[in-house]
C-alpha positions as CSV (number, residue, x, y, z in Angstrom):
1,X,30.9,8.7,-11.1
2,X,29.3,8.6,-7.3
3,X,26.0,8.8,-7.4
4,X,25.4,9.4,-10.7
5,X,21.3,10.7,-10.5
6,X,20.0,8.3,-13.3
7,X,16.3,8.9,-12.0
8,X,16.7,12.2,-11.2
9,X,15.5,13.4,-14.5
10,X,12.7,10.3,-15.0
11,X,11.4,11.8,-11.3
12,X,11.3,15.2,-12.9
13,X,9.7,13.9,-16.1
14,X,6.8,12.2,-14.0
15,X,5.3,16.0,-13.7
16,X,2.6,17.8,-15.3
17,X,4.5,18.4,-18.7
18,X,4.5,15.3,-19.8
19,X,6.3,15.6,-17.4
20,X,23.6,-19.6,-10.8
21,X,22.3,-21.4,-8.0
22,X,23.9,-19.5,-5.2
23,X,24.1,-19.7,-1.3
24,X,21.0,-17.9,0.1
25,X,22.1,-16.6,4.1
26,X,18.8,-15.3,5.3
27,X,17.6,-13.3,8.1
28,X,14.1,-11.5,8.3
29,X,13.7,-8.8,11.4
30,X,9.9,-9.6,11.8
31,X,6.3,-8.7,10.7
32,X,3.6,-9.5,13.3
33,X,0.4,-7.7,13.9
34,X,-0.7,-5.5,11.1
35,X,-3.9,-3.7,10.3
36,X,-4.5,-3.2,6.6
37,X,-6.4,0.1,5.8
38,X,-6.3,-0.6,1.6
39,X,-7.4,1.3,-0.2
40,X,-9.0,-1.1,-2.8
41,X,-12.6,-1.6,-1.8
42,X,-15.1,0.5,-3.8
43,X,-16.1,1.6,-7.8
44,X,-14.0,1.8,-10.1
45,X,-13.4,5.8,-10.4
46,X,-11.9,5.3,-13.7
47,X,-13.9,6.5,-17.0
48,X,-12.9,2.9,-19.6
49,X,-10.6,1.2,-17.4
50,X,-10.8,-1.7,-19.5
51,X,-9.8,0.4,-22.7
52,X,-12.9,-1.5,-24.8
53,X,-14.5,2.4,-25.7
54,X,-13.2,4.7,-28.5
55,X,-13.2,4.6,-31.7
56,X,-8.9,4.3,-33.2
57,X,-7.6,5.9,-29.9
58,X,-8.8,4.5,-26.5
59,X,-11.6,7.0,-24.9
60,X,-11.5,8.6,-21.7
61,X,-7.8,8.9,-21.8
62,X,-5.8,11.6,-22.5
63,X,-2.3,11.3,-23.7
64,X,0.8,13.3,-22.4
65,X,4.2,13.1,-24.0
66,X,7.4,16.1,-23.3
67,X,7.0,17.6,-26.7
68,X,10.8,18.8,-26.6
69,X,12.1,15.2,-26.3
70,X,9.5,13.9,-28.5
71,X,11.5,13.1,-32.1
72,X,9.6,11.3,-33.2
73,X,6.5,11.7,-31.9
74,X,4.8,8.7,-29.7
75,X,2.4,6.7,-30.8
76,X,-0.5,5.7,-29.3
77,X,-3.2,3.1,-30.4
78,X,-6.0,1.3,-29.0
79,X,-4.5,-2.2,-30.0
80,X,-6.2,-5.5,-30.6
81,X,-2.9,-7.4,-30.2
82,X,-3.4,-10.5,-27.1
83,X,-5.1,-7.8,-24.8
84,X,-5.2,-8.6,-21.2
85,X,-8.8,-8.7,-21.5
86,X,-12.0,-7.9,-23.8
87,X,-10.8,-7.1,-27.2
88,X,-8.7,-4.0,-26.9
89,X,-5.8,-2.4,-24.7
90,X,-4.0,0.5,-24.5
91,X,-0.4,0.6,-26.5
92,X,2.1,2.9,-26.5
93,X,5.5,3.0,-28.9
94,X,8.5,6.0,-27.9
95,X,11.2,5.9,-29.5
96,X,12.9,9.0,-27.8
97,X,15.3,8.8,-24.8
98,X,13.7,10.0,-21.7
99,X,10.5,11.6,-20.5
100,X,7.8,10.4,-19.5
101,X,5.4,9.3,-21.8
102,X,1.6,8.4,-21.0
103,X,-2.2,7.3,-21.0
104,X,-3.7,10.1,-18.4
105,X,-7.0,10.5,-16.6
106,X,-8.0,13.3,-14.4
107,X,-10.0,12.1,-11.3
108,X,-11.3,14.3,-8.9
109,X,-10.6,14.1,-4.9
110,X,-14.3,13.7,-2.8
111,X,-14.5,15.4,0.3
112,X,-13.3,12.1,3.1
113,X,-10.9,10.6,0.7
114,X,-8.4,9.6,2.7
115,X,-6.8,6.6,0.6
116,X,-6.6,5.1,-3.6
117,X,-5.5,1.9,-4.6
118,X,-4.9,2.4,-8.6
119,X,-3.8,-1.2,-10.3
120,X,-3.7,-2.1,-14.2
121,X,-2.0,-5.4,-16.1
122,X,0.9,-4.1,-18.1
123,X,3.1,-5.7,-20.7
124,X,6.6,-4.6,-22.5
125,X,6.6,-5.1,-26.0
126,X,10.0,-3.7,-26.7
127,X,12.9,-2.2,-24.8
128,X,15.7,-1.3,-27.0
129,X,19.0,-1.9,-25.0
130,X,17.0,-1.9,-21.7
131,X,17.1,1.7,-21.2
132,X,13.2,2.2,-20.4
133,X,10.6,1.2,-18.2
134,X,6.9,0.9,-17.7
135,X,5.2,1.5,-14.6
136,X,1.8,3.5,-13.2
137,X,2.0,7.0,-11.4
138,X,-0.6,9.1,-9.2
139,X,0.2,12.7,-9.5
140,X,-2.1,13.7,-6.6
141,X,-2.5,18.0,-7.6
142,X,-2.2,20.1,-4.4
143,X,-2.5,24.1,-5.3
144,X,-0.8,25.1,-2.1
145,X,2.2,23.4,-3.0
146,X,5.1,25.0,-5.4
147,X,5.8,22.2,-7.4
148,X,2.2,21.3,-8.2
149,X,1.2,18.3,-6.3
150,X,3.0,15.0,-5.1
151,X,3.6,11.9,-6.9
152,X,3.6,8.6,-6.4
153,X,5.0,5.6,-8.6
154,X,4.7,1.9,-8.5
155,X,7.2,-0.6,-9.9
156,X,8.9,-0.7,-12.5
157,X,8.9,-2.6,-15.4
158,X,12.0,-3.0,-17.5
159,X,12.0,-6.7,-19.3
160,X,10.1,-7.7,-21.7
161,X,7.6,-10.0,-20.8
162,X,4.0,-11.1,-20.8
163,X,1.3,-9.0,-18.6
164,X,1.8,-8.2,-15.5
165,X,0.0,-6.5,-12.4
166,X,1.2,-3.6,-11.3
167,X,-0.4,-2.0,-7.7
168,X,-0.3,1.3,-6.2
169,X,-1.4,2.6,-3.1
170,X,-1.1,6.0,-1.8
171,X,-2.4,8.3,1.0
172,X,-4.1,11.4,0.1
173,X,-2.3,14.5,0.2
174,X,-3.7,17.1,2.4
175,X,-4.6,19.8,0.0
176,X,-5.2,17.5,-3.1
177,X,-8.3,18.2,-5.3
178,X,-7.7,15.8,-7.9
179,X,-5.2,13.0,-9.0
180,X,-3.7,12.6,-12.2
181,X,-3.5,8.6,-13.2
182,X,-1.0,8.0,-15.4
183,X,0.0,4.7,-17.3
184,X,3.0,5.3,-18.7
185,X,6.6,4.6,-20.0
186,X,10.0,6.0,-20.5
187,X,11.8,6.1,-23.8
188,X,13.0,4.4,-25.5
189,X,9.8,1.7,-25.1
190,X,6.8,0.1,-26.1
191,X,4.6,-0.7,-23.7
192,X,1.0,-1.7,-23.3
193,X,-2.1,-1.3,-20.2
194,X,-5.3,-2.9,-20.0
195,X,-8.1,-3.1,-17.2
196,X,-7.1,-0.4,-15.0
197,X,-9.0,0.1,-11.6
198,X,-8.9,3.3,-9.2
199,X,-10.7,2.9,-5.9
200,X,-10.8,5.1,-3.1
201,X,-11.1,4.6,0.7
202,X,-11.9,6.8,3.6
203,X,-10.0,4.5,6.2
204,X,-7.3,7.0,7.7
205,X,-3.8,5.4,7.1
206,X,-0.1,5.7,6.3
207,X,1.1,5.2,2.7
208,X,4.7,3.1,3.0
209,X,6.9,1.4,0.0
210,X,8.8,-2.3,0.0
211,X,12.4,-1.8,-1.4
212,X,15.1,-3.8,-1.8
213,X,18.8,-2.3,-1.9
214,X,21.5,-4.6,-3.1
215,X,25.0,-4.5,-3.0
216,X,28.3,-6.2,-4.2
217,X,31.1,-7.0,-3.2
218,X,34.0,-9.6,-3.5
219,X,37.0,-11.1,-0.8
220,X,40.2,-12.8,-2.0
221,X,41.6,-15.0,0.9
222,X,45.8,-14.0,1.6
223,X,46.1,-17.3,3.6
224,X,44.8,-19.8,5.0
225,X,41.8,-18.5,7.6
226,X,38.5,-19.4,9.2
227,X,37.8,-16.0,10.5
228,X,37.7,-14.0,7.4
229,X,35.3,-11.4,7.3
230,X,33.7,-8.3,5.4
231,X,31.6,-5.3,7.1
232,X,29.2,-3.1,4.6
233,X,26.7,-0.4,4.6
234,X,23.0,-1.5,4.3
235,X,20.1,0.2,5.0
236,X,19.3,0.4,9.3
237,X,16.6,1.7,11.8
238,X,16.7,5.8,11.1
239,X,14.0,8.1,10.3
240,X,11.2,6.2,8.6
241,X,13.3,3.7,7.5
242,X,13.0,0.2,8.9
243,X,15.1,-2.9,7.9
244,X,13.0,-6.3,7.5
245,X,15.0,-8.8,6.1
246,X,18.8,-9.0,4.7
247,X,19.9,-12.1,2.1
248,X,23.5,-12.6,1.2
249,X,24.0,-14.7,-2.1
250,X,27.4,-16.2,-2.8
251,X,29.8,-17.4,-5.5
252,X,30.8,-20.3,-5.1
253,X,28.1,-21.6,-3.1
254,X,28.3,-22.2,0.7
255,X,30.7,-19.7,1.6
256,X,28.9,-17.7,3.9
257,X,29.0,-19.0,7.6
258,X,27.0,-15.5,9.3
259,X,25.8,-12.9,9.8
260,X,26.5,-9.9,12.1
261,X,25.0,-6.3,12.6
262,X,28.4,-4.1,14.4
263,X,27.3,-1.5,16.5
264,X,29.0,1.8,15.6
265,X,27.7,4.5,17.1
266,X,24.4,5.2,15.2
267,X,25.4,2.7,12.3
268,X,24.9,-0.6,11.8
269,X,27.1,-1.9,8.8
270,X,26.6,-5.7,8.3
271,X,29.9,-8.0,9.1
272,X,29.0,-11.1,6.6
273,X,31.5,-14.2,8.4
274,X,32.9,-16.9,5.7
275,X,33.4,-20.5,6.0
276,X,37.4,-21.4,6.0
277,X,38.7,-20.0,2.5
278,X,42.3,-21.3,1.7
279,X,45.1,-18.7,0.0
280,X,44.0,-17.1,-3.2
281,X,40.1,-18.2,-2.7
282,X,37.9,-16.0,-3.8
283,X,34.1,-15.4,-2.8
284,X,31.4,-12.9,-4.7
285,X,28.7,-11.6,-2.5
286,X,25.6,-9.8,-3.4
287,X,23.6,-7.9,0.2
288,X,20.5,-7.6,-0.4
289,X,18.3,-5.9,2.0
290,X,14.5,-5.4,2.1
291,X,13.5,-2.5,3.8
292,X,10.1,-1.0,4.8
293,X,9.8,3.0,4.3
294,X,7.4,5.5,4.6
295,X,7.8,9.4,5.5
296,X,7.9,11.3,8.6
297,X,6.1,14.3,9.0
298,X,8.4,17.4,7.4
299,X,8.3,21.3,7.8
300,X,9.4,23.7,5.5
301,X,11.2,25.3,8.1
302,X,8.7,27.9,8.4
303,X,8.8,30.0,12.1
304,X,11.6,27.7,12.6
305,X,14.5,29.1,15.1
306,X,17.9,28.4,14.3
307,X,20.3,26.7,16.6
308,X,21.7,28.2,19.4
309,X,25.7,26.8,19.1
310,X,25.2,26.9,23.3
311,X,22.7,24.5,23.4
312,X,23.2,22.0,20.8
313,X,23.2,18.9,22.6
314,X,26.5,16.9,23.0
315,X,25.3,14.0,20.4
316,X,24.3,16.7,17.8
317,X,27.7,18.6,18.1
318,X,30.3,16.7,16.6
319,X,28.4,17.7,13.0
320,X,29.4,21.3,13.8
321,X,33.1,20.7,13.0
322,X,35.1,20.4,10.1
323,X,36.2,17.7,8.2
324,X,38.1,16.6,4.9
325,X,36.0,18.2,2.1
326,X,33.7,19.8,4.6
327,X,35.4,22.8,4.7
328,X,33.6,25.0,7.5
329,X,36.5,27.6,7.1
330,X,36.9,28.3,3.8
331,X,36.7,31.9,2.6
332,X,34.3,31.1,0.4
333,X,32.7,29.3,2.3
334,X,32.1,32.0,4.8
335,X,31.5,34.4,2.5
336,X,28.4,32.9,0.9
337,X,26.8,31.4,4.2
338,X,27.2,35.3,6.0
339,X,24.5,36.4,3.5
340,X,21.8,33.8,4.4
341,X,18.8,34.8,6.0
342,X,18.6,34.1,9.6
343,X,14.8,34.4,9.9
344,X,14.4,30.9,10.4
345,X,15.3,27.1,9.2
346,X,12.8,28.2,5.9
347,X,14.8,31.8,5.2
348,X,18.6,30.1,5.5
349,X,17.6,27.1,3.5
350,X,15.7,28.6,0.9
351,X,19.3,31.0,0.4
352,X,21.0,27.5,0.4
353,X,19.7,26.1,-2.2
354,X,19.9,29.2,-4.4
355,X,23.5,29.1,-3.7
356,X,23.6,25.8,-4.5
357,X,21.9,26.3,-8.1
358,X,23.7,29.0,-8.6
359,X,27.1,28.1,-8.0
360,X,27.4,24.6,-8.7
361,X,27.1,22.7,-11.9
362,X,26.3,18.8,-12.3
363,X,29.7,17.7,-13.8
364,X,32.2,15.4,-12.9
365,X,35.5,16.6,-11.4
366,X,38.5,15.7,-9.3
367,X,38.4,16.4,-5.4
368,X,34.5,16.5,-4.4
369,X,35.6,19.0,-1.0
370,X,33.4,21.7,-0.9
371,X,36.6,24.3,-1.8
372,X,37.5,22.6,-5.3
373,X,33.9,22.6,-6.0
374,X,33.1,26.1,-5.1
375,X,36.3,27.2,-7.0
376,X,35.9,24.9,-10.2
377,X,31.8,25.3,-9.9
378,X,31.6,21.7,-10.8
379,X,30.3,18.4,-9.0
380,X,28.8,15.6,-8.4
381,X,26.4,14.5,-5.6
382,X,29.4,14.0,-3.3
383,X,30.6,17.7,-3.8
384,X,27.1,19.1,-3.5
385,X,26.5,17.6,-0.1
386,X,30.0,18.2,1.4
387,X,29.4,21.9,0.1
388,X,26.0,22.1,1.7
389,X,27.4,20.2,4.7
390,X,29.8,23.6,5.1
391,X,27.5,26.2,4.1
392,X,25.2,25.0,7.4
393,X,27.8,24.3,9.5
394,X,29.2,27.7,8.5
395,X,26.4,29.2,9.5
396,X,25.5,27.9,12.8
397,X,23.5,25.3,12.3
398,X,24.5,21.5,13.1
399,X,24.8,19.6,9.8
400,X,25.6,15.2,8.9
401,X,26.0,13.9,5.3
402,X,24.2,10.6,4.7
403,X,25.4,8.0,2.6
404,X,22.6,6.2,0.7
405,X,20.4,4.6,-2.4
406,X,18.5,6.5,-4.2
407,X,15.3,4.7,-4.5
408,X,14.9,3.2,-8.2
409,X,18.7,4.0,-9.1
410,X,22.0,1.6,-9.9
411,X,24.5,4.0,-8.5
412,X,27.9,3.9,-7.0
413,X,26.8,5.6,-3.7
414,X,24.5,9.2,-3.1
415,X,25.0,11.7,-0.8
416,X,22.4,13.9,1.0
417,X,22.4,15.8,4.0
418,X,20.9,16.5,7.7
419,X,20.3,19.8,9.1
420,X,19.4,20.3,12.9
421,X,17.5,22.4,14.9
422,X,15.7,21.6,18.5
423,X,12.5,21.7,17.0
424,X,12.4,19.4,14.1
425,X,15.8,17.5,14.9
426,X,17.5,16.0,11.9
427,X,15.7,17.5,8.5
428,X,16.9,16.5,5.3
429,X,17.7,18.1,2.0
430,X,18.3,16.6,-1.1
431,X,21.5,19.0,-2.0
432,X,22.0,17.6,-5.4
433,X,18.8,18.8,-6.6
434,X,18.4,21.7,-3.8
435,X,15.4,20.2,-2.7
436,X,14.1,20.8,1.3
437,X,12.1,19.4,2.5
438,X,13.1,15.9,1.6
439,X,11.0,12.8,2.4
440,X,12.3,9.7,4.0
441,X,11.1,7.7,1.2
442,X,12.9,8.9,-1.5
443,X,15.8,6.8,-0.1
444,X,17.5,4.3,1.8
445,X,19.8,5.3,4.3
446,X,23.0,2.9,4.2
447,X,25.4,5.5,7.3
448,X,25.5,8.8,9.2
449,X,29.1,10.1,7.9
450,X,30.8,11.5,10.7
451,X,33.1,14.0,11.0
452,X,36.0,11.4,11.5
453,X,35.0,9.0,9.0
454,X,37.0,7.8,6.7
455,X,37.2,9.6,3.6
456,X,39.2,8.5,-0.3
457,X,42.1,11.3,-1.7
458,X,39.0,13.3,-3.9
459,X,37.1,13.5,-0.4
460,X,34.3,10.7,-0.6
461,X,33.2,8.8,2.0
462,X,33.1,5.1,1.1
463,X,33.2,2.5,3.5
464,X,33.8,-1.1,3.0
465,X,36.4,-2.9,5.7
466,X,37.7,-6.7,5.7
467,X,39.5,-8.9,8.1
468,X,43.3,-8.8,7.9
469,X,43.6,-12.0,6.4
470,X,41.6,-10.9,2.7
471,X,41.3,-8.1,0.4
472,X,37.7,-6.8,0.5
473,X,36.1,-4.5,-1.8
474,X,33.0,-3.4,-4.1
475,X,32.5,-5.7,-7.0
476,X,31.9,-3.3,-10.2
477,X,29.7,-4.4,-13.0
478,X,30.0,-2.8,-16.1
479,X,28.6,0.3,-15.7
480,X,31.1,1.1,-13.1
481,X,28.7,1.0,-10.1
482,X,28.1,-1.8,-7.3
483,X,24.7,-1.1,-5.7
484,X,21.7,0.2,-6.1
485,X,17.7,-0.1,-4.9
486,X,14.8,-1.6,-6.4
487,X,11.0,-0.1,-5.2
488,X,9.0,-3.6,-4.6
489,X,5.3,-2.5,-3.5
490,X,3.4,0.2,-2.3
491,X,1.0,-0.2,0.8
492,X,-1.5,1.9,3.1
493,X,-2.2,0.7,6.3
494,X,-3.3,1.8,10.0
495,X,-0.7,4.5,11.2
496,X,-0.2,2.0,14.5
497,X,0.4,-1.1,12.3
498,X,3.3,0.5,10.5
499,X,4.0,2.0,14.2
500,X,3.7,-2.0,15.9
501,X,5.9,-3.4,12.5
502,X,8.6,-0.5,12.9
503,X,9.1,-1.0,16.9
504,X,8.9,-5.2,16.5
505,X,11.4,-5.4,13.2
506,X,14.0,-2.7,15.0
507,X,14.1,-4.5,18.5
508,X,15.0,-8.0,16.0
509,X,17.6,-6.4,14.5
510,X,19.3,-4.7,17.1
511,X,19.3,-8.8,18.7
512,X,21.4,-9.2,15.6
513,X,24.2,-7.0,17.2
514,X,24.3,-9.4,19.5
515,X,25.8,-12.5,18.4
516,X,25.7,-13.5,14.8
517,X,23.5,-16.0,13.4
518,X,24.7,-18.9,11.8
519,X,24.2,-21.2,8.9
520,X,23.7,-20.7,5.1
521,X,20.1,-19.8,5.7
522,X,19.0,-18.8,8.8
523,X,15.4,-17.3,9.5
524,X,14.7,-14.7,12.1
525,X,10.5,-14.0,10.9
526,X,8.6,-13.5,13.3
527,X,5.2,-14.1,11.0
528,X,2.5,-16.0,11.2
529,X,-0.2,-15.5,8.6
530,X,-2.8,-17.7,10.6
531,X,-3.0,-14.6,13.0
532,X,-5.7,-12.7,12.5
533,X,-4.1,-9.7,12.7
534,X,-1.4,-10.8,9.9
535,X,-4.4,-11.9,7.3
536,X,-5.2,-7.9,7.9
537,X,-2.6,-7.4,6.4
538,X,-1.7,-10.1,3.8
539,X,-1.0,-8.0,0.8
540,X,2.2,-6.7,2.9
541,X,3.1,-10.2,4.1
542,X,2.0,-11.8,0.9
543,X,5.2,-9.5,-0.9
544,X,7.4,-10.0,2.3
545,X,7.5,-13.6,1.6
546,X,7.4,-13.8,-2.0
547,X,10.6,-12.2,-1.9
548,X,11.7,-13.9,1.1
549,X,11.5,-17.4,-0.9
550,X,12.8,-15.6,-3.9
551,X,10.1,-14.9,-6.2
């Protein structure tokens, strides 16, 4: 099913209740000058990091499991079994599906805290049909804010293998007055945590994530060509999103000859160029892009003016019209969105998102246009954007879908949408899960769908186009999807090194527009640690690299 949420529920359970060799085509948009502001120097804030107090359970920790899920319950030991170091480390065994399972410490927020670093070895025991995962969170509480607080999570961990270090860093919260460290996992696992570490900072910075999004796809030659091509979505310069390097892996080896960015309009799909394939050849790609995030400022929408249909600028007004499965002039449609508050951006989408609970029901379904949907009250991400898509459109206010991976997920493709208004621009909402705000970082943005984009019979707007001469199109695996996004590393660094990173790795890949870049490998880094500016900064460039030499 399209964008099937698979960690839409882990997110959730994060909260307070327990709450072969292949051909490698290259090219890396640039990292130069960087100023690190980690967040690692300092005491350790952590009450037995290195789990070595307690007597049978390990002290200072406090452990959270969802007690509706947990059948049976967890266990927890302080285990002598190959710790990571000392004699003792901190084990965990779930056997329930789900949730989120954990070791917990409550640390309170000093006044000037502007920055934590929170790292621990971890190791999976035992991951029954590779359904869990192990990984650290910070659940930074904020009392202003309706959910509770903001979290943050680091990696992964999903095989099982020896120990491993897992890092977080994170920017403070305005608001927060204490953090919630969390190692954790979630079921069905066994996992296990030794020698963890919080330290704080009060360097003023911006938190950002690494992530890699990867995508397949295959072409099948019809004759005899060396111009065969394929053009895809990856993730491009929008919002706090920022392209750094994109690898194409192919089967058979050598295949791929380059590598193109297309200009259309604000997109930037990725044409990938073969070598000369002969009738009936066949190539398997796999896209993988890395891809620096972080999150923009966002409003509520509070003492925010609606748009004035007059003076929406001629860029922004295209996304006022209808299109297949947007359906702006539906009854319905109409109906609902002529009851919404008109107070401001905060009072319409607050109505939104109630109609959106209210009305529509996670379930899969035919046609994903917003009519079949309102009428059946089923869908799935597709349905709930092109739905929200009409009730904002519907009432006044300028509206885009976006196409995208949903950070941590294997998915077919997610759908969220834009709304606009003068003084914030594009803000997003998460209409699957009726959330606005919506940070940048959630997600990596793979198009803007437009109005006249190309849409399939049920209304969903997948794109994937090949030369005339071969049949392009996704490459399924077995779980019936073809992409999906992988967080890498979290960072905090000066607000004008992310600034100086963005504006040098954007202005590279727009050169890729250009004229493609040729060869099986081909390099375009712009990154040289013997600056001392880059050493500033080597934990960034340190994961940049390791990935770009596939570690």
């Amino acid at each position: 099913m399209i964008g099937v949420l698979r960690n839409r529920a882990a997110s959730a359970a994060h909260g307070l209740a327990g709450r072969g060799v292949r051909t490698l085509a290259v090219l890396v948009f640039g990292l130069t000058a960087a100023v690190s502001a980690h967040a690692g120097s300092g005491k350790n804030l952590l009450e037995n990091g290195d789990c070595e107090a307690g007597g049978k359970s390990v002290g200072g920790w406090m452990t959270v499991y969802p007690p509706a899920l947990a059948k049976p319950a967890p266990v927890f030991t302080a285990s002598t079994d190959a710790p990571h170091g000392g004699k003792r480390c901190a084990s965990v065994v779930v056997e329930y599906t789900g949730g989120y399972t954990s070791f917990t410490q409550s640390v309170s927020i000093g006044k000037g805290v502007n920055g934590l670093h929170f790292e621990a070895w971890a190791r999976v025991d035992a991951n029954p049909g590779g359904k869990g995962a192990a990984d650290l969170v910070l659940f930074f509480v904020v009392p202003s804010e309706k959910d509770g607080g903001e979290m943050v999570q680091s990696k992964r961990l999903v095989d099982v293998q020896g120990w491993t270090k897992l890092t977080l860093d994170a920017a403070v919260p305005e608001g927060a007055t204490e953090v919630l460290t969390r190692l954790g996992v979630f079921g069905p696992c066994s996992a296990s945590f030794d020698d963890a570490v919080l330290t704080s900072s009060d360097v003023k910075g911006t938190a950002c994530k690494l992530a890699v999004a990867r995508g397949d796809y295959r072409v099948k030659a019809k004759a005899s060509t060396d111009k065969a091509w394929i053009a895809l979505s990856i993730p491009f310069p929008i919002g706090g999103e920022t392209p750094l390097a994109v690898r194409v892996k192919s089967e058979p080896e050598g295949r791929v000859a380059a590598l193109q960015v297309v200009k259309e309009r604000e997109n930037r799909p990725l044409k990938v160029l073969f070598e000369a394939l002969k009738p009936g050849d066949e190539v398997a790609i796999t896209v993988e892009t890395l891809t620096l995030l972080r999150d923009r400022p966002v409003s509520d929408g509070a003492g925010v003016a609606l748009p004035v249909k007059a003076k929406v600028p001629k860029d922004v007004a295209p996304h006022l019209k209808a299109a297949p499965g947007v359906d702006v002039d539906d009854a319905a449609v109409r109906k609902l969105a002529s009851a919404f508050a008109r107070k401001d951006l905060q009072a319409l989408t607050t109505d939104l998102a109630k109609a959106l609970r209210e009305r529509l029901k996670y379930d899969g379904g035919a046609s994903q246009g917003a009519k079949e949907c309102l009428d059946s009250g089923k869908a799935v991400c597709t349905g709930y954007a092109n739905v929200a898509a009409s009730l904002f459109i519907a009432a006044g206010v300028p509206c885009r879908i976006l196409a995208c991976d949903l950070l941590g997920s294997r998915l077919q493709e997610h759908y969220i949408v834009e709304a606009w208004t003068s003084a914030l621009g594009w803000s997003r909402m998460e209409s699957t899960g009726a959330a606005f705000p919506y940070k940048d970082s959630e997600s990596l943005v793979l198009r803007i769908v437009y109005p006249d984009s190309e849409r399939s019979p049920f209304d969903v707007p997948l794109y994937v186009e090949g030369s005339s001469d071969v049949a392009a199109n996704f490459r399924m695996g077995a779980d019936g999807c073809w992409q999906g996004s992988e967080l890498l590393s979290t960072h905090f660094l000066d607000s004008n090194a992310i600034t100086a990173i963005e504006n040098e790795a954007r202005a590279n890949f727009e050169e890729l527009a250009k004229a493609p870049e040729h060869g099986a490998r081909s390099v375009f880094l712009v990154l040289d640690p013997a600056e001392k500016s880059a050493a500033k900064a080597e934990e960034l460039f340190t994961a940049v690299k390791a990935w770009f030499e596939g570690r």
